[in-house]
C-alpha positions as a printed NumPy array, in Angstrom:
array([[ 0.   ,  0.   ,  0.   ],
       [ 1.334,  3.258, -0.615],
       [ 1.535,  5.259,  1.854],
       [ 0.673,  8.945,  1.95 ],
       [ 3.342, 11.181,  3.097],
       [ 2.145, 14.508,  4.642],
       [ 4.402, 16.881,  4.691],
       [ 4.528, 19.761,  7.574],
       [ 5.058, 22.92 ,  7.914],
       [ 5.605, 24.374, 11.493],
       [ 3.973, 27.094, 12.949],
       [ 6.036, 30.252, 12.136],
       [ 7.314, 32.491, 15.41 ],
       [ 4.762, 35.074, 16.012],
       [ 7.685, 37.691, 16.84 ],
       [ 9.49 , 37.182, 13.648],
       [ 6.15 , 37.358, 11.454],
       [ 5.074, 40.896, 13.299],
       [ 8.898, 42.172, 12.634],
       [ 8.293, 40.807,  8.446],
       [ 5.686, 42.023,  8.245],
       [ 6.696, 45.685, 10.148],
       [ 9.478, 46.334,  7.564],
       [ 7.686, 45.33 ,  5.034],
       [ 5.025, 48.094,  5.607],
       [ 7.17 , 50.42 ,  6.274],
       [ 8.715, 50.6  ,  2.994],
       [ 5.16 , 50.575,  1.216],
       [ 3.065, 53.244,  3.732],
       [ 5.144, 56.854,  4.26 ],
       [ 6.493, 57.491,  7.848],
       [ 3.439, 59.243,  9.125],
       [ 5.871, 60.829, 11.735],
       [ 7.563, 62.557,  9.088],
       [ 4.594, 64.046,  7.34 ],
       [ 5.025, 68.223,  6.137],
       [ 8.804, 67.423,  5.999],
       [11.448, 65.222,  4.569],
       [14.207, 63.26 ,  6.044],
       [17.383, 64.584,  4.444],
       [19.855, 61.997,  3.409],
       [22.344, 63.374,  5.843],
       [19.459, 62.358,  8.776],
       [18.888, 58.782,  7.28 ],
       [22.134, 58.133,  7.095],
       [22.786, 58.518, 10.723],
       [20.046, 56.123, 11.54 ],
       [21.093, 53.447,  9.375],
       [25.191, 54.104, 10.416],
       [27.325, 51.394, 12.239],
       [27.091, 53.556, 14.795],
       [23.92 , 54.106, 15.644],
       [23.526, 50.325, 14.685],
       [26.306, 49.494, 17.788],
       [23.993, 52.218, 19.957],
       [20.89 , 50.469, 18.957],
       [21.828, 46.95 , 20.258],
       [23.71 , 48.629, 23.451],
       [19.707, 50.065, 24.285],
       [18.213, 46.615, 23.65 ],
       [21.184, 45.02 , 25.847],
       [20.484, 47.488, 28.934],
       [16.974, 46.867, 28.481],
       [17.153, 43.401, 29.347],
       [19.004, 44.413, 32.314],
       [16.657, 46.904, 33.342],
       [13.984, 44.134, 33.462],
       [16.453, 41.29 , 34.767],
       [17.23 , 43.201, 37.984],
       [13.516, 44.399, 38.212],
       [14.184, 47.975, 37.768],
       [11.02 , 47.771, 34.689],
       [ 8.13 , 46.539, 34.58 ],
       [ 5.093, 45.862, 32.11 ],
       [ 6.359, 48.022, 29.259],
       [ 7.849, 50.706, 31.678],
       [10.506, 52.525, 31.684],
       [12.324, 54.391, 28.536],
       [15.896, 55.074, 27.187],
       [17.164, 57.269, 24.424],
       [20.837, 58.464, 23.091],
       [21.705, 61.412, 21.577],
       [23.161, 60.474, 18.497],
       [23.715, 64.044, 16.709],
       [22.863, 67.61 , 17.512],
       [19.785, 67.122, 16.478],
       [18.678, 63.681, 17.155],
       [17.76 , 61.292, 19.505],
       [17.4  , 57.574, 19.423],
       [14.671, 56.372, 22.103],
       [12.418, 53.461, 22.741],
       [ 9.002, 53.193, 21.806],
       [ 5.925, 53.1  , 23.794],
       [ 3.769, 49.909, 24.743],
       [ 6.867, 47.623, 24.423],
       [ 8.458, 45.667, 27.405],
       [12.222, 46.853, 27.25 ],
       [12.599, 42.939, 27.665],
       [11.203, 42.276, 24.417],
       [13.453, 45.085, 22.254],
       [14.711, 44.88 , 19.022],
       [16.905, 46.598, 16.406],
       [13.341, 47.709, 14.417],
       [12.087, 49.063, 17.868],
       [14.038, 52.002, 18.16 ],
       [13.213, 54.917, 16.376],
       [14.797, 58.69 , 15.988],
       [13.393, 61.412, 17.305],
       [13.92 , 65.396, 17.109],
       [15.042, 67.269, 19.581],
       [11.296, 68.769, 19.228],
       [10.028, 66.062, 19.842],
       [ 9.264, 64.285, 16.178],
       [ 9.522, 61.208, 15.198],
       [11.997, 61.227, 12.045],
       [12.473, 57.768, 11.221],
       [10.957, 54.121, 12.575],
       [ 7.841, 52.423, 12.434],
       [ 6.754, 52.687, 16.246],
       [ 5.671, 55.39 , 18.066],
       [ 8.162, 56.786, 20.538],
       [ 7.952, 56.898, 24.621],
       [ 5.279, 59.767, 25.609],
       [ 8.112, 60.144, 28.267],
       [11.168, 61.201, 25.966],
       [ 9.842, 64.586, 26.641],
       [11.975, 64.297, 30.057],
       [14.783, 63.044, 27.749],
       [14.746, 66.229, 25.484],
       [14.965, 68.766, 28.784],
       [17.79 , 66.963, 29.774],
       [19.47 , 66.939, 26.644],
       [18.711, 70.505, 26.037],
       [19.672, 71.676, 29.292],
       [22.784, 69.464, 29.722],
       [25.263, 69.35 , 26.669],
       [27.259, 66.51 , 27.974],
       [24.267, 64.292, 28.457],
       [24.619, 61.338, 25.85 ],
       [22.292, 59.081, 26.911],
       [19.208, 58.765, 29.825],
       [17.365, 55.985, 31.241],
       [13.925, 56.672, 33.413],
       [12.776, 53.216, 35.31 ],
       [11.356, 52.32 , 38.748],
       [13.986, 50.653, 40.849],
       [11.82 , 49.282, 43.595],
       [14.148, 50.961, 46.749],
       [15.208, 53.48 , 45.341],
       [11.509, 54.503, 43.912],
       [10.53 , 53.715, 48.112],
       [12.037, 56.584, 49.043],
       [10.771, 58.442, 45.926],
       [ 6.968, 57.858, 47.472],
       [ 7.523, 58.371, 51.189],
       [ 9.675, 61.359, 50.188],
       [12.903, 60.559, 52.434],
       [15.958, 61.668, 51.109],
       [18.42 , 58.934, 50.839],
       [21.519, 60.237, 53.981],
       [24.603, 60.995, 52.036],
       [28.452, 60.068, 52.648],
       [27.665, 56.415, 53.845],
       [29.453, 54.717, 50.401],
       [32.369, 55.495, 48.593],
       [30.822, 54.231, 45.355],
       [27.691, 56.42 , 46.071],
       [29.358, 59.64 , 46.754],
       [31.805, 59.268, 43.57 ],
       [29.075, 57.758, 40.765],
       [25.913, 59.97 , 41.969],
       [26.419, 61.91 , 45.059],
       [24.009, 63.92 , 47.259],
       [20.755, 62.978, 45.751],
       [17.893, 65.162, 44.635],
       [14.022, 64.85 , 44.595],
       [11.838, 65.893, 42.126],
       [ 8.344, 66.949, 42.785],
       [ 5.5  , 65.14 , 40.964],
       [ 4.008, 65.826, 37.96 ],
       [ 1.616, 63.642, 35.77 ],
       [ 3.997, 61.36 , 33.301],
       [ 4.688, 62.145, 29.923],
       [ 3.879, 65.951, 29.89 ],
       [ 5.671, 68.849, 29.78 ],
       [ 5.459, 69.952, 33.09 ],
       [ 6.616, 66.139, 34.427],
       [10.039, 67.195, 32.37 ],
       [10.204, 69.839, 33.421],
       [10.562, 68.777, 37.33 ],
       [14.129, 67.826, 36.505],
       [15.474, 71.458, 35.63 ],
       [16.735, 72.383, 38.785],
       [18.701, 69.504, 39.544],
       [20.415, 67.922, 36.337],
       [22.905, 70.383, 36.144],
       [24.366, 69.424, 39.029],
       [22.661, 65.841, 39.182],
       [23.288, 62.544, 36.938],
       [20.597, 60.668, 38.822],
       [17.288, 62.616, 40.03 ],
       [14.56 , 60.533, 42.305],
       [10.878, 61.501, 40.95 ],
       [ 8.69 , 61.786, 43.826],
       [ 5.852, 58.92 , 43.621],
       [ 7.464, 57.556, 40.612],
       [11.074, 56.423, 39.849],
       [14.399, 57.466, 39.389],
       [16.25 , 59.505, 36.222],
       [19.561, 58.503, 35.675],
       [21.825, 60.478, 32.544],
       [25.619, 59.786, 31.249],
       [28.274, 59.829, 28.509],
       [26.67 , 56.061, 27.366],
       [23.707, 54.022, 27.603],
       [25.722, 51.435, 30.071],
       [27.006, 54.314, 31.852],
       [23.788, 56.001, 32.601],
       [22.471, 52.133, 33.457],
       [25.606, 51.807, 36.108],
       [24.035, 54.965, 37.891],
       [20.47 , 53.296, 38.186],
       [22.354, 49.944, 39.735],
       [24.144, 52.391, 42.268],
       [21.496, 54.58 , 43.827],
       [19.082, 51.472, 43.784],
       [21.742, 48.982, 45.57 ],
       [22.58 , 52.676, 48.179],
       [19.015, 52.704, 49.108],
       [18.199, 49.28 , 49.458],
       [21.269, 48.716, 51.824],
       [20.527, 52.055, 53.516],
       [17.429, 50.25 , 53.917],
       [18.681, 46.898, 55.101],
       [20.805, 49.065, 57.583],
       [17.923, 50.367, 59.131],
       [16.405, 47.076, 60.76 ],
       [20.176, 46.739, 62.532],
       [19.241, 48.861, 65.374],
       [22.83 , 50.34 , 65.441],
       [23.163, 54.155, 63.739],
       [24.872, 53.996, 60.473],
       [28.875, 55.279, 60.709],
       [29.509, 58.469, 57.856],
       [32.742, 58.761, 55.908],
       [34.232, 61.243, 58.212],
       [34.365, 64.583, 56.387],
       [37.947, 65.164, 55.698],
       [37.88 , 61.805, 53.518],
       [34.912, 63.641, 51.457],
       [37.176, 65.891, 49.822],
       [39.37 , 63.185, 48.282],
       [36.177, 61.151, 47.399],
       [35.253, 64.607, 45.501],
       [39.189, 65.045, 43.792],
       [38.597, 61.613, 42.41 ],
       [34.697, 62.833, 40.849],
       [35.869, 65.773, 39.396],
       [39.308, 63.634, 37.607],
       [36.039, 61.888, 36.008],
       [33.913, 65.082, 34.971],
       [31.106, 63.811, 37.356],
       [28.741, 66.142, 38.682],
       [27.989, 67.053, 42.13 ],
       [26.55 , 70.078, 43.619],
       [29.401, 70.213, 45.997],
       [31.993, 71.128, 42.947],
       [29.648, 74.095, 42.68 ],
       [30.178, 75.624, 46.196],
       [26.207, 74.661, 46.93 ],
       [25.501, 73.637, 50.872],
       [24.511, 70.41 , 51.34 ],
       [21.378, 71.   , 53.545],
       [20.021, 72.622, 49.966],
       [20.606, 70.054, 47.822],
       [17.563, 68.574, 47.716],
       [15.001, 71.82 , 47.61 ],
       [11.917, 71.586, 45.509],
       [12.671, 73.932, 42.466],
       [11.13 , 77.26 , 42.523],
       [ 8.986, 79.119, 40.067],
       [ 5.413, 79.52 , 38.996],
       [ 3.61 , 76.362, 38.958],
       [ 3.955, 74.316, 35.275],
       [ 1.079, 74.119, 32.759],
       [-1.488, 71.583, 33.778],
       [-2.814, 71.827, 30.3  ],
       [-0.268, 70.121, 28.916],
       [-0.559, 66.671, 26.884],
       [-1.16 , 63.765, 28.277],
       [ 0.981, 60.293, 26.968],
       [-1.955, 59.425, 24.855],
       [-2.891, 62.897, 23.628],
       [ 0.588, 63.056, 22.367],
       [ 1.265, 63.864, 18.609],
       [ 2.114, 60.234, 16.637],
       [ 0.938, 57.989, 18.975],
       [-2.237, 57.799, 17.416],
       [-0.9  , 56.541, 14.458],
       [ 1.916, 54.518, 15.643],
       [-0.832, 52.924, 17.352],
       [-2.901, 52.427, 14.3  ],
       [ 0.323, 51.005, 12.388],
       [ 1.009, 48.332, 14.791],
       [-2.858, 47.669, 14.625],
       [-2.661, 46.647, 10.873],
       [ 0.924, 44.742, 11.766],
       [-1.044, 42.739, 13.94 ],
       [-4.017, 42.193, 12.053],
       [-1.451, 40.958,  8.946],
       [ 0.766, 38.83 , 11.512],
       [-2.425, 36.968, 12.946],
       [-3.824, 35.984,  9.109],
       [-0.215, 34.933,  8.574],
       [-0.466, 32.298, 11.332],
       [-4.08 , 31.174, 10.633],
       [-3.299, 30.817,  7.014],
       [ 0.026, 28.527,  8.09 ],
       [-1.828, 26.69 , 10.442],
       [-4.785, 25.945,  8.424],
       [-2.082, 24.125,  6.093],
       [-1.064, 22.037,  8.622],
       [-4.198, 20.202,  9.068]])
């Protein structure tokens, strides 16, 4: 008897159809992002570089170690890199930075428009672009919610300083900034007072800020202040006060900060019991945006809608061979 051979064809990886299927739209539908203006050579170039190929994977790479060491969660969190003078690469929104790839990461304008990629950025880069602006050294910024250091963040304590050598030298005397409503203008602009002076900012009822020469750099400062807190924190139950680095040693802690171009308000002549003031000023814009209000996200939204839509008719059509 002869016998029937079936042959079989496995189901495909959901992932790798949605990213197909991604790139392939995107060079059939116009970068709604980029509508009213065109992306110069020059621009696409940099996007599509070695370099900002390198950058790409080193953002996907700290994202996995962001959510490893439970510092993200859900699709939390956001990280960007300047990559020109006008330009910013950043992560999008609605995607866990566990699950990042190289199509993922889009550019953005210092103005906050999307120039090239098929996803819609992080509502949140707008607290990227203040620091950028405001800070010309800043290269790269992470914002995620490492659990001890975000506890004092919500009970508004301010971390003691002068406990750890590695604490005083990588971040220093931190600051708190108040709270404002994510992803608007007047959330980024919380920072302003301290980044100067600050590479890693608490955000009252919220998370931390962290900002560097590199992506890894800026993701060393999150590991510090969240490992500071959480043994400040594991001190506490000891029921024996907690010895400071005695103040003459301070000053050589502070040589070695400023051999590294770190910041600290104590370069700056600024007294210590100030450090952590709420900024003053007229109270922000409440008006402004909220994350889903914001320009593009709309139809980022909508694009990954049909990628979806495509990517599931994909699989039912390969499955329905199988039987």
């Amino acid at each position: 008897m002869a016998r029937l051979v079936h042959s079989y064809m496995p189901t495909p990886n959901p992932k790798f159809v949605a990213g197909v299927v991604r790139q392939a739209l995107a060079q059939c539908i116009p970068d709604p992002s980029s509508a009213g203006h065109s992306v110069s050579p020059s621009t696409r170039l940099i996007f599509e570089s070695a370099q900002a190929q390198a950058i790409k994977q080193e953002i996907i790479e700290v994202g996995r170690k962001l959510w490893a060491r439970e510092y993200v969660d859900g699709n939390g969190g956001n990280i960007s890199y300047r990559i020109s003078h006008d330009h910013v690469l950043c992560t999008p929104t609605m995607v866990s930075k566990a699950d990042l790839t190289l199509d993922d990461i889009c550019l953005v304008s210092l103005d906050n428009q999307r120039v090239l990629g098929t996803r819609a950025h992080t509502s949140e880069i707008l607290l990227h672009l203040e620091i950028y602006k405001a800070v010309p050294t800043a290269r790269a910024v992470i914002h995620c919610h490492p659990p001890h250091a975000t506890a004092y963040a919500i009970t508004g304590l301010i971390p003691p300083g002068e406990i750890i050598p590695e604490q005083e030298v990588f971040v220093g005397p931190v600051a708190t900034a108040p709270y404002e409503t994510p992803g608007t203008k007047s959330f980024a602009e919380t920072v302003l007072s301290y980044i100067r002076n600050h590479n890693t900012v608490l955000l009252e009822n919220h998370g931390v800020v962290c900002w560097a020469d590199t992506v890894t750099h800026a993701e060393w400062c999150v590991e510090v202040i969240d490992t500071y807190c959480r043994t400040l924190i594991l001190a506490s139950h000891l029921g024996t006060p907690i010895r400071r680095i005695p103040k003459e040693k301070i000053e050589g802690l502070l040589a070695i900060k400023r051999r590294l171009g770190l910041p600290d308000a104590r370069l700056h002549g600024a007294p210590r019991e100030h450090i952590n003031d709420q900024p003053e000023g007229e109270k922000q814009d409440s008006q402004s945006l909220a994350p889903s209000q914001l320009p593009g996200d709309h139809v980022g939204n909508s694009f990954e809608s049909l990628v979806s839509r495509i990517t599931a008719q994909v699989i039912q059509f390969v499955s329905s061979q199988e039987e």
